[in-house]
C-alpha positions in Angstrom: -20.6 -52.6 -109.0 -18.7 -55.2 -107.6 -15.7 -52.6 -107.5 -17.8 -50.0 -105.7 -18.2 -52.6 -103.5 -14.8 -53.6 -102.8 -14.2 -49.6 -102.4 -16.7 -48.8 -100.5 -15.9 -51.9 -98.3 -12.0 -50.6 -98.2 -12.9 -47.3 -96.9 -15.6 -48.1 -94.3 -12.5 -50.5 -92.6 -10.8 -47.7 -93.2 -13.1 -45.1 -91.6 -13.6 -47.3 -89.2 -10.1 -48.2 -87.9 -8.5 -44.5 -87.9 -11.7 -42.2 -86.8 -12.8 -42.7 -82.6 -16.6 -43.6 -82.9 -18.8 -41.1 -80.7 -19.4 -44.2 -78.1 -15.8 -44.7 -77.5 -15.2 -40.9 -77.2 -17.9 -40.7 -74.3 -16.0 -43.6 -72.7 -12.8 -41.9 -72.7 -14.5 -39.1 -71.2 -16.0 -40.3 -68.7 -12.6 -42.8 -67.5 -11.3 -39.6 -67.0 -13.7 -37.4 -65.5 -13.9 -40.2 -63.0 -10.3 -40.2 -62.4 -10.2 -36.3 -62.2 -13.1 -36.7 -59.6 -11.6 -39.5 -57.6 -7.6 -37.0 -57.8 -9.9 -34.2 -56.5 -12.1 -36.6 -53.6 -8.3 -36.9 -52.1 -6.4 -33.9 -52.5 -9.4 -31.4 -52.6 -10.6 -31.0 -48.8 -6.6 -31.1 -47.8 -6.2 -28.1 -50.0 -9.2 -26.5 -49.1 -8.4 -26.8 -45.2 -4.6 -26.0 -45.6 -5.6 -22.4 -47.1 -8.3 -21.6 -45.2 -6.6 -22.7 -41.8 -4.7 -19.8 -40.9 -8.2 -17.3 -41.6 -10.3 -20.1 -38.8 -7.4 -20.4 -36.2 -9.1 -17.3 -34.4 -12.3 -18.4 -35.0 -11.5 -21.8 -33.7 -10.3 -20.7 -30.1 -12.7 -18.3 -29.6 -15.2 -21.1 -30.0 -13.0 -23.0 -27.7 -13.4 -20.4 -25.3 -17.3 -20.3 -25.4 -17.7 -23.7 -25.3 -15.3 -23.7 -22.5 -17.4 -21.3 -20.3 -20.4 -22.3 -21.4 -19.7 -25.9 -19.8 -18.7 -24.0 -16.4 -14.8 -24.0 -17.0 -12.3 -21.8 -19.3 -11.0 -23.6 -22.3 -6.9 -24.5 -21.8 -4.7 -22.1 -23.6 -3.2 -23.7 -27.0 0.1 -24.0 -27.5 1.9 -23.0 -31.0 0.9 -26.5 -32.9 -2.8 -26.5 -32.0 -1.9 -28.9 -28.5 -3.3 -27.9 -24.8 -0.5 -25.8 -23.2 1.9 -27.8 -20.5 1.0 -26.7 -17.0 3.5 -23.9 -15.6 6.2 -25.5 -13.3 5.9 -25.4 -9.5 8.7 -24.5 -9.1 8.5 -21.5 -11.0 4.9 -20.6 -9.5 6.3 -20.6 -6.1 8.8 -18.3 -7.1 6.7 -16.1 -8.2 5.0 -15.8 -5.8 7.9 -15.6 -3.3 9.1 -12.2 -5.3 5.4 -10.9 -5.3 6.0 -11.2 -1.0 9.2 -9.5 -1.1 8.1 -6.8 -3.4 4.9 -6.1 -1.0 6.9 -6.2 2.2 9.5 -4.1 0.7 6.9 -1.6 -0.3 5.2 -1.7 3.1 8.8 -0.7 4.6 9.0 2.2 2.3 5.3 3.3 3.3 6.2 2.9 6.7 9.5 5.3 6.5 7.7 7.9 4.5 5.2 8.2 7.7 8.2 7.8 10.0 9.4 10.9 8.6 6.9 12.5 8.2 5.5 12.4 11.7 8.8 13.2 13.3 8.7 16.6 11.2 5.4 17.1 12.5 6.6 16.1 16.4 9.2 19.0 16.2 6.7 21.6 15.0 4.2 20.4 17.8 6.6 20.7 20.2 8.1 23.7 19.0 4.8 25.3 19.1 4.3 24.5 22.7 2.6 21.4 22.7 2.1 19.7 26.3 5.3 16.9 25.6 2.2 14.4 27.2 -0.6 15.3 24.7 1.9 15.6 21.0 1.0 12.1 20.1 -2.8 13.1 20.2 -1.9 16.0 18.7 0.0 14.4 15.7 -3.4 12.1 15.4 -5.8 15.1 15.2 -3.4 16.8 12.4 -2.9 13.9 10.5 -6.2 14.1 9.7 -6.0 17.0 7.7 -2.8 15.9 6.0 -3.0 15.0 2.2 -0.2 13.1 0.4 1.3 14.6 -2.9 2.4 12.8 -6.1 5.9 13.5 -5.3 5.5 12.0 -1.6 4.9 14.7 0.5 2.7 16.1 2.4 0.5 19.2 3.1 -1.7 20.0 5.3 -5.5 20.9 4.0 -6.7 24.5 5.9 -10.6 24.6 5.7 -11.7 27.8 4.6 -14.8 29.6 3.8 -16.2 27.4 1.0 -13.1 25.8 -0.3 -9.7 24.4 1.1 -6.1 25.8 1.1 -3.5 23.1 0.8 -0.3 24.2 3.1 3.6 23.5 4.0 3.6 21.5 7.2 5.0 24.2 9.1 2.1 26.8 8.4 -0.7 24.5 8.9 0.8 23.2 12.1 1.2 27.2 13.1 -2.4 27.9 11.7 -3.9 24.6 13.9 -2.3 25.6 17.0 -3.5 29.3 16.6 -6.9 27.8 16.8 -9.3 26.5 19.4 -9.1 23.0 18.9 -4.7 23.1 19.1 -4.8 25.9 21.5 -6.3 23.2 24.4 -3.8 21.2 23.3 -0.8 24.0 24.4 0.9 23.6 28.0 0.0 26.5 30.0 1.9 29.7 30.6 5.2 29.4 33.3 5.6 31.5 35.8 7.8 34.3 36.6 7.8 35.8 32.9 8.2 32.2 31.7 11.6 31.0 33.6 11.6 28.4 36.1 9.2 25.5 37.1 5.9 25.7 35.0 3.0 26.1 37.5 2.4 23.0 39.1 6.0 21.7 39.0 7.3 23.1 42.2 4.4 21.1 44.2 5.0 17.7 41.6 8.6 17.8 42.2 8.4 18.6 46.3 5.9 15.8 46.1 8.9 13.3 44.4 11.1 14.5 47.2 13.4 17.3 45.5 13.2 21.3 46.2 12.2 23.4 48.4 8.2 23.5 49.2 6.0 26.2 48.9 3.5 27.5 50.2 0.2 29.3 49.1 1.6 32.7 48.7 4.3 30.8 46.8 6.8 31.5 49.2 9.2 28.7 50.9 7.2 26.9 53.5 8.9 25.9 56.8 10.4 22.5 57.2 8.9 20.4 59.8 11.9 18.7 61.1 13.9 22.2 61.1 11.2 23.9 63.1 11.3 21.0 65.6 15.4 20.9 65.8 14.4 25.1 66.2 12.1 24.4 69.4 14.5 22.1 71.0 17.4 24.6 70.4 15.7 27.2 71.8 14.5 25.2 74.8 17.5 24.3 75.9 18.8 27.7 75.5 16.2 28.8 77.9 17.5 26.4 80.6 20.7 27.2 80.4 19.5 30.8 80.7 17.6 30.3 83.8 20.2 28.0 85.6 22.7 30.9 85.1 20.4 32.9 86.4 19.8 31.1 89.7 24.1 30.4 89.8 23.9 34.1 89.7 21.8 35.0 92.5 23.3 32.6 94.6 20.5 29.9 94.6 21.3 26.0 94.2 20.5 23.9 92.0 19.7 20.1 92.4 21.0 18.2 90.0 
């Protein structure tokens, strides 16, 4: 008995010093479970954030953005770390802007050349056509109206017809516009003598500055008042000299 004893005394020592009791098992357990939760309290949410960051960036500014307008303003751009953008240089701004002037003046010249051109073509058809050299500028106004400008810069001139329009060079719908009422009051009228000379009404405008011959109602040369005069007084003292060698003649005196 007492050797059962002793053995059974030598192997619960035994048990006892080389097998972990349950209780110091769940200890173990939970020291580590606690340092696996405190690891994972400092490196989870840095994990967490560092993959999902690149999926949210979008989301992000676009919240940015709504906030922005929502609090009466846009949000300010972000630069490439996440940071407000700098503020563009002056310097550069001005510059800008300076190029956006010369670009519009330079396309305003260009503009106006296109029109220079074009209505000096259309002064040479005018006044090839006839036009009264005083009335082509009103002329040019009234057909510019009708004008339409192509893709490839010209221009053509739209002919109304009978439920649709014609689109035309320059030189036949100038022809076409003259042929009608509105250009026809427009032309000078006819000149005289089969179309040579003075146009009617020049002869009297250009006696009336002082040059050429006038005219009369029949047209023909009217006689000059100062050379009819000169005429009379000619002819008057022809006629005395006539009648004083008339009385010399008959033997009569004469008192001088």
């Amino acid at each position: 008995m007492a050797g059962e004893n002793n053995g059974s005394g030598d192997g619960g020592a035994g048990n006892s010093g080389g097998v972990m009791s349950t209780e110091m098992r769940n200890e173990i357990a939970r020291s580590i479970n606690a340092a696996v939760v405190a690891h994972l309290d400092r490196k989870l949410p840095e994990a967490i954030g560092a993959a999902l960051a690149p999926a949210l960036a979008p989301l992000t500014e676009r919240l940015d953005q709504l906030v922005g307008k929502a609090a009466g303003g846009a949000a300010k751009p972000k630069g490439k770390d996440g940071d407000a953008a700098a503020e563009p240089d002056e310097e550069v701004v001005n510059m800008k802007r300076r190029l956006a002037a010369i670009e519009e003046e330079r396309k305003t010249e260009r503009e106006t050349a296109i029109i220079g051109t074009r209505d000096n073509e259309l002064r040479e058809l005018l006044t090839g056509g006839r036009v009264n050299p005083l009335q082509v500028d009103g002329a040019l106004a009234v057909v510019a109206k009708s004008l339409k400008r192509q893709k490839d810069g010209s221009y053509t001139y739209t002919a109304q017809r009978d439920g649709y329009t014609e689109d035309l060079s320059l030189k036949d719908g100038i022809s076409e516009w003259l042929g009608s009422d509105q250009g026809k009051s427009y032309i000078q009228p006819a000149q005289r003598n089969g179309g040579s000379g003075t146009p009617r009404g020049g002869a009297a405008r250009q006696n009336a500055a002082g040059g050429g011959a006038r005219l009369n109602n029949g047209g023909q040369p009217a006689a000059d008042p100062k050379a009819a005069k000169q005429e009379r007084k000619a002819a008057a003292v022809e006629s005395l000299f006539g009648q004083v060698g008339e009385m010399i003649g008959s033997g009569g005196g004469v008192d001088l």
